[in-house]
C-alpha positions in Angstrom: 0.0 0.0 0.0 2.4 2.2 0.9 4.1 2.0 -3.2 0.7 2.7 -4.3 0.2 6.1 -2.1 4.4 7.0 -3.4 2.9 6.2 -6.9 0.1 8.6 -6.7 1.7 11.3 -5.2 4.9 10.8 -7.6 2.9 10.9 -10.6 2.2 14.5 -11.3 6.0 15.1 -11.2 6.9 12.5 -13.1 4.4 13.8 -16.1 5.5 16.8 -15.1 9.5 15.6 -15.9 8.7 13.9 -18.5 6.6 16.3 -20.6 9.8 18.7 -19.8 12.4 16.6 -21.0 10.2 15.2 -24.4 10.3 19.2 -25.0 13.9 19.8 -24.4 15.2 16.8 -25.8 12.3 16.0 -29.0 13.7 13.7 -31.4 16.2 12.1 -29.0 16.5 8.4 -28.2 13.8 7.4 -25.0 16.2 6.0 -23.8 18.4 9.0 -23.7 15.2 10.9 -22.4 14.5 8.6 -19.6 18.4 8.8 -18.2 18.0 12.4 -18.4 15.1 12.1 -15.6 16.9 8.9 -13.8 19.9 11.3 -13.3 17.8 14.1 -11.5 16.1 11.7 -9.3 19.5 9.6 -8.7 21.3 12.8 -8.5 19.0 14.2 -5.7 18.4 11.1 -3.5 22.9 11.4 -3.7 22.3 15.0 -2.2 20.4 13.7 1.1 16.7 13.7 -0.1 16.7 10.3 1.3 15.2 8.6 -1.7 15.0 4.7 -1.1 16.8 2.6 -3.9 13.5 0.6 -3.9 11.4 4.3 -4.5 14.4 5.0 -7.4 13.2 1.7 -9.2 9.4 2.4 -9.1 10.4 6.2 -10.3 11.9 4.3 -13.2 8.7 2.1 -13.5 6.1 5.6 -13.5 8.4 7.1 -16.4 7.8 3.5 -18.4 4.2 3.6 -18.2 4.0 7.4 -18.0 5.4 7.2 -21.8 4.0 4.3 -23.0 0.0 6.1 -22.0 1.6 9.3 -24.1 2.5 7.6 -26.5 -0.9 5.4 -26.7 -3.0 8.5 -26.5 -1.4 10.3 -29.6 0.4 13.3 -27.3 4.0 11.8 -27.6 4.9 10.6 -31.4 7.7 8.7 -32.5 9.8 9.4 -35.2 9.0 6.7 -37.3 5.0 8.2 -37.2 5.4 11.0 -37.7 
């Protein structure tokens, strides 16, 4: 219960990061994307934010299915579709 509660609180700044770094970084590998946002959340659990390793993994999770429903729904477009 308590990774479903993280989830939902997590996921407005994970669209949020993720609609900022598919506008900064358009046309760029996901992958390269998703690091980009991996880094800032790594980066700040390093700075004492206290960020469990287990809470880092279901960050990387929420990004996955954040952009796979973008992508479903039509707002994010791959390359290849376009």
């Amino acid at each position: 219960m308590k990774n479903v509660l993280f989830a939902l609180q997590a996921l407005p700044h994970i669209l949020a990061g993720v609609q900022a770094v598919e506008a900064a970084m358009h046309g760029a590998p996901g992958t390269a994307k998703k690091q980009m946002i991996m880094n800032a959340i790594t980066g700040a659990a390093k700075a004492g934010e206290d960020i469990p390793n287990d809470k880092v993994q279901l960050f990387s999770e929420l990004i996955d299915k954040t952009v796979t429903t973008l992508n479903a729904s039509g707002i994010f477009t791959h390359a290849a579709t376009k």
